[in-house]
C-alpha positions as CSV (number, residue, x, y, z in Angstrom):
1,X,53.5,-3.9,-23.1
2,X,53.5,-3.7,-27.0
3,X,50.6,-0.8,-28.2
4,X,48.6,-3.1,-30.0
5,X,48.4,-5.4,-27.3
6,X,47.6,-2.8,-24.9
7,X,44.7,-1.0,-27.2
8,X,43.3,-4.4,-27.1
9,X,43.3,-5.6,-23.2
10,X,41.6,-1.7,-23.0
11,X,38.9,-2.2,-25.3
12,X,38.4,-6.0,-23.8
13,X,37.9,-4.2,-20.1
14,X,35.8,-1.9,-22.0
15,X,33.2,-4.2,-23.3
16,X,33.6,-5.7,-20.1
17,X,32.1,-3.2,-18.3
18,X,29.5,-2.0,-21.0
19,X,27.9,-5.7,-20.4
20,X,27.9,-5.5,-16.8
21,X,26.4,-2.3,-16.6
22,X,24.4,-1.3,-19.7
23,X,23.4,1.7,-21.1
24,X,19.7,2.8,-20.2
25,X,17.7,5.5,-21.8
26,X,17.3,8.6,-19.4
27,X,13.8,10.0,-17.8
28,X,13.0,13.4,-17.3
29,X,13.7,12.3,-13.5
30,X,16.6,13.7,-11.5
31,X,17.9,13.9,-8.2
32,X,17.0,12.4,-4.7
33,X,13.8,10.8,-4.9
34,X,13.4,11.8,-8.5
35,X,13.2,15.7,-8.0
36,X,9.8,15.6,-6.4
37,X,9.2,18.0,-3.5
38,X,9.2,16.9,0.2
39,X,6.0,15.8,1.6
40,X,4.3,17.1,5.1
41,X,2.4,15.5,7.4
42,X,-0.2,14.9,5.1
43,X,0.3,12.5,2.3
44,X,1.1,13.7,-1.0
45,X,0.7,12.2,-5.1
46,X,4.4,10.8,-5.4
47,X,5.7,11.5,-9.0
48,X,1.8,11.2,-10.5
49,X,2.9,11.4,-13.8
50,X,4.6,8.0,-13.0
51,X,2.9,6.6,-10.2
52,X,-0.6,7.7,-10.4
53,X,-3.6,5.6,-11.7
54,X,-3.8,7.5,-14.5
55,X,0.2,7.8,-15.3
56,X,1.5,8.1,-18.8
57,X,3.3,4.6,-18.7
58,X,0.2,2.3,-18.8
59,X,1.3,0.9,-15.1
60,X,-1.1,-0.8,-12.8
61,X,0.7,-0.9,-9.7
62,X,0.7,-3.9,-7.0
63,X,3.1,-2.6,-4.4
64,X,4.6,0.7,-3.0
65,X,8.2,1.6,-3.8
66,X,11.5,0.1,-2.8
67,X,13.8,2.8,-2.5
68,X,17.9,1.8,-2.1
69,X,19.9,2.7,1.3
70,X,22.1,4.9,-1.3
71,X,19.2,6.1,-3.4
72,X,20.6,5.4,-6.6
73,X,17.3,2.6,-7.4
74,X,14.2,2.0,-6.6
75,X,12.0,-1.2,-7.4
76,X,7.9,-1.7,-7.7
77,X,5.6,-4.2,-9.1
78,X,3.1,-4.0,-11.8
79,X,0.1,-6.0,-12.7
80,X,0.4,-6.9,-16.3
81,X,-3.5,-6.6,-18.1
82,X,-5.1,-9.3,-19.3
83,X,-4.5,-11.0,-16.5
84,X,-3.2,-14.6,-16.4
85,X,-3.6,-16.2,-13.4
86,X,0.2,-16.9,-11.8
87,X,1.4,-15.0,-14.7
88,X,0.6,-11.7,-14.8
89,X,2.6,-9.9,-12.4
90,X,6.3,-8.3,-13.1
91,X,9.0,-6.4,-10.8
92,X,10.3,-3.0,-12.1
93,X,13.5,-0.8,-11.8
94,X,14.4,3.0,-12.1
95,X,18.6,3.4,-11.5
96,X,20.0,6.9,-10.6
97,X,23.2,7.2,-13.0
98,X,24.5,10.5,-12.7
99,X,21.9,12.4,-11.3
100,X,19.6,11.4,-13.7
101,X,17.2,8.3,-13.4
102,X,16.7,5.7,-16.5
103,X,13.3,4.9,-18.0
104,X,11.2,2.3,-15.6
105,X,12.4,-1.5,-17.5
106,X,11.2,-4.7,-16.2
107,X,13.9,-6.3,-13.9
108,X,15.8,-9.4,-15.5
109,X,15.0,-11.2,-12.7
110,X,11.6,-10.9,-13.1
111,X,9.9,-13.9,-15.4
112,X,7.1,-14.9,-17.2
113,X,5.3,-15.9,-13.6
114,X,3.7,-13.4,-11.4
115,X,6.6,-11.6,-9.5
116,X,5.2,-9.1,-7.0
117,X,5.7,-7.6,-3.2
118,X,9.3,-6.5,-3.4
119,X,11.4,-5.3,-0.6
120,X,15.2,-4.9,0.4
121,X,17.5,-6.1,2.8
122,X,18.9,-2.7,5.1
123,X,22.2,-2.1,2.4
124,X,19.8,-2.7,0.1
125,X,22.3,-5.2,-1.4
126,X,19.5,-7.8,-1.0
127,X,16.4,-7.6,-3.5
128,X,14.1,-9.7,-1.8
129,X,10.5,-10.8,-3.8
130,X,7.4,-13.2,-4.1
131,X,6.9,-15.4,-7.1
132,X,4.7,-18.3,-7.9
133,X,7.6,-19.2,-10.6
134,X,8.2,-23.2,-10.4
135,X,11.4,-24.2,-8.8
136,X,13.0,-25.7,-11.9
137,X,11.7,-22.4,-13.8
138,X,9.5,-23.9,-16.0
139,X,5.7,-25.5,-16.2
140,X,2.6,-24.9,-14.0
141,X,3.1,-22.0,-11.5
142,X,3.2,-22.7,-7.6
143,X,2.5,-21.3,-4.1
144,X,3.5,-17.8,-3.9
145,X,7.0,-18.2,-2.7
146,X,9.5,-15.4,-0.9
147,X,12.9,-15.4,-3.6
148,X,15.9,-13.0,-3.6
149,X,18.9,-11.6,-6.1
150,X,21.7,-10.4,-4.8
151,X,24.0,-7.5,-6.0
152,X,27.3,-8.2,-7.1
153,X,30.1,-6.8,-9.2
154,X,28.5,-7.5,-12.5
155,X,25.1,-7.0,-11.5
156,X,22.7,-9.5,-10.2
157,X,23.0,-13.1,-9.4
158,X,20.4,-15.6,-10.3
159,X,17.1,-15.8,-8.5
160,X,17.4,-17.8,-5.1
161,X,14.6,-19.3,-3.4
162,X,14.9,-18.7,0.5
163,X,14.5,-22.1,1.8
164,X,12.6,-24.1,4.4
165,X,11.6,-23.2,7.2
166,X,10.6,-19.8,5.7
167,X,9.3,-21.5,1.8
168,X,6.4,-24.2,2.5
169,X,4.2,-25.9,0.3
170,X,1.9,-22.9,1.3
171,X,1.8,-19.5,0.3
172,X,4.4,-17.4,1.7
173,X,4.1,-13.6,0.8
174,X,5.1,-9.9,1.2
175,X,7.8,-9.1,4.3
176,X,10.6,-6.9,5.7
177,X,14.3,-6.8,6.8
178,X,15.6,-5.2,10.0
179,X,18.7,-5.1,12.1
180,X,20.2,-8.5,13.3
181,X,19.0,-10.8,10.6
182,X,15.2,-10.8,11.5
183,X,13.0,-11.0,8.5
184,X,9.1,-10.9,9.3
185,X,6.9,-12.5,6.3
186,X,3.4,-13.8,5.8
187,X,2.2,-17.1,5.1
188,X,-1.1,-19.3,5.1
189,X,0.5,-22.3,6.5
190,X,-1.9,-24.0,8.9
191,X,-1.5,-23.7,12.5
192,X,-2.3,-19.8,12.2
193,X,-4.5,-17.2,13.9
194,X,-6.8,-17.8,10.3
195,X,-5.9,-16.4,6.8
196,X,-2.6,-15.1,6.7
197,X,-0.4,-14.6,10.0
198,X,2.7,-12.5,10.1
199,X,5.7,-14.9,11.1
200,X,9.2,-13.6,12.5
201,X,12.8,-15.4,11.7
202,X,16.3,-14.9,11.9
203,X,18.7,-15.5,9.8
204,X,21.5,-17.1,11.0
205,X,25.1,-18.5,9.1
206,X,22.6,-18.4,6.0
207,X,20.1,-20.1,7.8
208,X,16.6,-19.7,9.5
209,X,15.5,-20.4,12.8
210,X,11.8,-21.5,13.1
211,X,9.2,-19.4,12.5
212,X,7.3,-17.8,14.9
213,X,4.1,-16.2,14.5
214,X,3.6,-12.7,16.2
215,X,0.4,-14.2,18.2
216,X,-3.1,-13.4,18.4
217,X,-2.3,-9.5,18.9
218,X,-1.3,-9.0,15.7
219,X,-2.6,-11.7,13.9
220,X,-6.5,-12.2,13.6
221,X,-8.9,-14.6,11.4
222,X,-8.5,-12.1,9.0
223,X,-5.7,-11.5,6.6
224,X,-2.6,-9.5,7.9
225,X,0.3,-8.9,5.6
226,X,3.4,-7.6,7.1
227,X,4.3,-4.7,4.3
228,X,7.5,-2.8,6.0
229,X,9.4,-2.2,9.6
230,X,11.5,0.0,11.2
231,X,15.0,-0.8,11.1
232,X,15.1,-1.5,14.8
233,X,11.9,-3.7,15.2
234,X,9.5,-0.8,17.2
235,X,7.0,-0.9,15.4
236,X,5.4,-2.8,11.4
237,X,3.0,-1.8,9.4
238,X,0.7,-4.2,8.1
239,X,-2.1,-4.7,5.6
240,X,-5.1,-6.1,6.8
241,X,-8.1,-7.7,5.3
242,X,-11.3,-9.5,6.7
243,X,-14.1,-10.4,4.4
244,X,-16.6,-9.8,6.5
245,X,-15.4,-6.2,7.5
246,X,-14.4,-4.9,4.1
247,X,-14.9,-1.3,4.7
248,X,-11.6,-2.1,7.6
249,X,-9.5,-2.6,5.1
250,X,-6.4,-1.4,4.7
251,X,-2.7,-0.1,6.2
252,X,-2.0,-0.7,10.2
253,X,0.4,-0.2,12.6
254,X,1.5,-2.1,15.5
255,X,4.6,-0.7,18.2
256,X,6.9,-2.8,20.0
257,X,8.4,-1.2,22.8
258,X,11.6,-2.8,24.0
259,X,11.3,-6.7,25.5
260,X,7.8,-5.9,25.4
261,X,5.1,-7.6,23.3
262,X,3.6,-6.5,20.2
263,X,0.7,-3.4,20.7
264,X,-3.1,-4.5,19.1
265,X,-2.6,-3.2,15.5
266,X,-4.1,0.3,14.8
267,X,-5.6,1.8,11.9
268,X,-3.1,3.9,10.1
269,X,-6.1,6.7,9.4
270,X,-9.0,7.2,7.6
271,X,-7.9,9.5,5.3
272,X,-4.7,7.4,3.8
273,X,-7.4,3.9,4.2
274,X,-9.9,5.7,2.2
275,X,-7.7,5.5,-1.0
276,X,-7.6,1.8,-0.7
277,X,-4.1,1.8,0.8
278,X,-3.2,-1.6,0.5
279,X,0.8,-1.7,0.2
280,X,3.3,0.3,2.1
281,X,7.6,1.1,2.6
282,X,10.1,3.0,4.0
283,X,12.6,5.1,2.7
284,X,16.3,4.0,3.5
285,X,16.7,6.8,6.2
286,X,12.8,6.0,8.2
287,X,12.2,9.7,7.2
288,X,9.1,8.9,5.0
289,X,6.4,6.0,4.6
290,X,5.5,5.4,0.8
291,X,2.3,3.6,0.4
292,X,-0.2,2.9,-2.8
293,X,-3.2,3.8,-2.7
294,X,-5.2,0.8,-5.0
295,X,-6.8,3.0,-8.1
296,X,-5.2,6.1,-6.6
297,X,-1.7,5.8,-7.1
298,X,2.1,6.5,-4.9
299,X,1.6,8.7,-2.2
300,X,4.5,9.5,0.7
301,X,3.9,11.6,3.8
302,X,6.4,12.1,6.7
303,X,7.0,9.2,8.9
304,X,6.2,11.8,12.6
305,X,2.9,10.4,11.5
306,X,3.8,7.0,12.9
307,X,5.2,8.5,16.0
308,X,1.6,10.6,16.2
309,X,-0.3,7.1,16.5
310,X,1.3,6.1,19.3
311,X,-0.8,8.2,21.8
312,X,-3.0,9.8,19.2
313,X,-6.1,8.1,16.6
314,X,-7.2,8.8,13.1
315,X,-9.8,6.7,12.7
316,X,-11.7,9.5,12.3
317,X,-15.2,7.9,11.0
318,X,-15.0,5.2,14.1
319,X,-15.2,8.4,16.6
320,X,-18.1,10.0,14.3
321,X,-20.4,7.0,14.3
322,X,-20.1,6.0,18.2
323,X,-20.6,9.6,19.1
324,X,-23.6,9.6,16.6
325,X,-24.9,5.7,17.6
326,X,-24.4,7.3,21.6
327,X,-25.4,10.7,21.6
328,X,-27.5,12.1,18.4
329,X,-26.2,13.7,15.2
330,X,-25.6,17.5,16.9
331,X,-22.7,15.7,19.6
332,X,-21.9,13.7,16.0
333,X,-21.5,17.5,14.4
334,X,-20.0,19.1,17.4
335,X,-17.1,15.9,17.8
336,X,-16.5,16.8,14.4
337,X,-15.2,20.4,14.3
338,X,-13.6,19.3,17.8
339,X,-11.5,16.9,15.5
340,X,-11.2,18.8,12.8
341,X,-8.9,21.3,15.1
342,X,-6.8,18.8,16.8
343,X,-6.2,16.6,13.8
344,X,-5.4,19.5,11.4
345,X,-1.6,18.9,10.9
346,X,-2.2,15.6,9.3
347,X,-5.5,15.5,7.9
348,X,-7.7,17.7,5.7
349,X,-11.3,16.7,7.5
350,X,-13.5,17.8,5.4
351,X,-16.7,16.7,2.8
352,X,-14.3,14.9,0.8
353,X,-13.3,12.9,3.3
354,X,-16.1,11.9,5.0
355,X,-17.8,11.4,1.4
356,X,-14.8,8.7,0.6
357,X,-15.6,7.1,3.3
358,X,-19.2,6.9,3.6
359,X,-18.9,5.0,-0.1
360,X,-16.3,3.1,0.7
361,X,-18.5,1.6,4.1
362,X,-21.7,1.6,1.2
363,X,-19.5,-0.2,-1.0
364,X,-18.8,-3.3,1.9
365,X,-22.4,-3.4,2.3
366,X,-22.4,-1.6,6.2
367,X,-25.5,0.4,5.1
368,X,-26.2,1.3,8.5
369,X,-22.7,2.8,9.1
370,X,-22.8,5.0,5.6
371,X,-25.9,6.7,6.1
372,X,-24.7,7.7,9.5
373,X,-21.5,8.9,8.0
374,X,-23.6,10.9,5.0
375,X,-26.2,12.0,7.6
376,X,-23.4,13.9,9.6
377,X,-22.0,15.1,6.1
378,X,-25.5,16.6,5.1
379,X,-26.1,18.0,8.6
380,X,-22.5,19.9,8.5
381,X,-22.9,20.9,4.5
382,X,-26.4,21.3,4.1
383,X,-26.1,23.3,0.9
384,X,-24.1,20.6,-0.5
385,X,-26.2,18.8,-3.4
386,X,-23.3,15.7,-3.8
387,X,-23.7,15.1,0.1
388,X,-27.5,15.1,-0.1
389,X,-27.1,12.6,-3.4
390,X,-24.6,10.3,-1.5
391,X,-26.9,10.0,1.2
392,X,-29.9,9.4,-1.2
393,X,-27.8,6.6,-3.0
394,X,-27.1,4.9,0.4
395,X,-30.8,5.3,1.8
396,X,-31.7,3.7,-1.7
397,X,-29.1,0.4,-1.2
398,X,-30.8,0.3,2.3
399,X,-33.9,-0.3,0.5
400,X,-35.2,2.8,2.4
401,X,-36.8,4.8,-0.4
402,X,-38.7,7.6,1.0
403,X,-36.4,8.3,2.4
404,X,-34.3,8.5,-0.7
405,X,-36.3,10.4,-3.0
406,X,-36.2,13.1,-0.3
407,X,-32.4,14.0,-0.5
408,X,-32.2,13.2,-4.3
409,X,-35.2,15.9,-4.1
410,X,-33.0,18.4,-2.4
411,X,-30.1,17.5,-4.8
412,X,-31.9,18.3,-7.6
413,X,-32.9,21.3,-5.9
414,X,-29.3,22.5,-5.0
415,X,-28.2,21.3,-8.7
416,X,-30.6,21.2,-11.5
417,X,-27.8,19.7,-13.3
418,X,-27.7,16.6,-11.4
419,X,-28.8,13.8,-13.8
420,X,-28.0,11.3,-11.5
421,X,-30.6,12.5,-8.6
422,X,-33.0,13.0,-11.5
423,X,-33.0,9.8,-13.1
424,X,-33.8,8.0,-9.8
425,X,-36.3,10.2,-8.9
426,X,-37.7,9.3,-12.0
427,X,-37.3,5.4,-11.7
428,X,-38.6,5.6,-7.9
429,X,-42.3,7.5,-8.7
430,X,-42.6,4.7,-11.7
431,X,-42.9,1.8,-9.2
């Protein structure tokens, strides 16, 4: 081949392959799961400076992370401020190039429509998302729909819509990818348990067989949204909300041994619920279970954790208040350092916790249930001005104010300092 001619079909493939795969500016991130250190048993801030609340990029988070089967990307949502309604949500990329991972950039698959609950197929070759983008890619938005890319040799193809029976004229949202084509989703299409049900399909010769709902185990009149699997369908974790019982919100699991049904869905644990855990994934290998914690940020904690729940519980507060309703706040006390023991390799049981979760129960409006979760606190840290103020503040919502001006009494006593204890004593003796 004449020189020129040559020079010239190398600098065509050249430009050729700078297109496909542009250049991105590098993080501070390297390695396997960006350089951060391993977690435990207990769950662990996951790259904070990126993934907390209060990270340094301005990102308010609406899903866990996505990570590849290879590791080399990782995907996540974020909730774009002021909020549009159908408009405000985006889907997210890191790439690992090298080593080193690029600067978080809004996917190009993501559009001007709210884009959100992102998860991949098991070669993660399949990026599979909701959107409420119309079908023709312009006007109003729609029902939350499940869409996909898929990775190819110059990138990513074009958005897809899954089709019917899985896409209805109802909302169909959030969902997972296991072995043998079986893709679990959740939808509010009548015909349910109530709010949203999680459904199960298979994919077959790039179709889907009908839809069937995982029944009134799993599925309740609240809102359950299937979130992530394991690879060979034993068990989901699931999101689950009811109205009525806010305080329950939050991650579950439910097991499936083999050619059995579906196990009743148990609480993941107090101490990952109490941080508003309200989306949740699994690293390629099942070795660790990312989750966000809403207003908290990424955590990720081993996944033995699910293995634990199997024959084990962590809903610690649930055990404190039937032992205090049943047999008096000293059994409460004594259940307590009984738990604190045997639960010590995954939870830290301690004021914090049991502080997190008597607001979070004051906060649903269970007054009842919070004061017996800050009455146990005071009884086991009686020198503790903050529990003797949390358990004012929640005798004070329960309109019980004697009550109430007694502990922000001995707050004030234990801290001098505490404005807050002082200013309602204050307000209380004026009425």
């Amino acid at each position: 081949m004449n020189s020129r001619l040559f020079l010239f079909a190398m600098c065509c493939t050249l430009i050729t392959v700078l297109e496909a795969y542009p250049t991105h500016e590098t993080s501070e991130y390297h390695g396997q799961y960006l350089g951060q250190m391993l977690p435990g048993y207990k769950p662990e801030p996951f790259a904070p400076d990126l993934f907390s609340a209060w990270n340094n990029y301005g990102f308010h988070l609406q899903s866990s992370l996505s990570f590849s089967s290879g590791g080399e990307d990782l995907y996540f949502a974020d909730q774009s401020y002021p909020i549009v309604k159908g408009r405000s949500g985006s889907i997210w990329s890191m790439l690992r190039v090298d080593d080193a991972w690029t600067e978080p950039e809004v996917t190009p698959f993501s559009s001007d429509y709210s884009d959100w609950g992102v998860f991949l197929s098991e070669d993660g070759g399949v990026i599979y998302f909701s959107s409420t983008r119309p079908l023709l890619g312009k006007g109003s938005p729609k029902d939350a729909d499940i869409w996909y890319v898929k990775k190819n040799e110059t990138g990513l193809s074009e958005p897809q819509r899954i089709g019917h029976p899985v896409n209805t004229v109802f909302d169909e949202v959030s969902g997972a990818v296991t072995e043998n084509g079986v893709l679990l989703f959740s939808s509010n299409r009548p015909g349910g348990e109530g709010g949203f049900d999680i459904y199960l399909t298979r994919g077959v010769n790039g179709n889907y067989t009908e839809p069937v709902n995982l029944g009134e185990i799993v599925n309740t009149e609240a809102d359950e949204r299937v979130l992530c699997a394991a690879p060979d369908l034993n068990f989901l974790i699931l999101h689950r909300y009811d109205a009525s019982r806010e305080a329950n919100a939050g991650l579950y699991v439910s097991y499936k041994p083999s050619d059995q049904s579906w196990s009743e869905p148990k609480s993941i644990g107090d101490h990952i619920n109490m941080l508003n855990a309200s989306w949740a994934s699994l690293s390629a290998d099942g070795k660790y279970l990312f989750f966000l914690g809403k207003g908290y940020g990424i955590y990720w904690v081993k996944t033995e954790l699910i293995d634990y729940l199997k024959k084990a519980d962590l809903d610690i507060s649930e055990a404190l208040l039937q032992t205090l309703f049943a047999h008096g706040l000293e059994s409460a006390c004594a259940r307590y350092y009984v738990m604190k023991n045997e639960l010590a390799k995954y939870v830290d049981l301690d004021e914090f916790l049991l502080n997190q979760k008597g607001y979070q129960l004051l906060q649903a409006g269970d007054f009842a249930r919070s004061i017996g979760i800050f009455r146990i606190c005071v009884a086991l840290f009686p020198d503790s001005w903050n529990a003797h103020d949390s358990l004012a503040e929640a005798y004070l919502a329960a309109g019980e104010t004697e009550q109430a001006k007694t502990h922000y009494r001995k707050s004030l006593e234990l801290n001098p300092g505490n404005g807050n204890a002082r200013q309602r004593i204050n307000e209380l003796e004026m009425k």
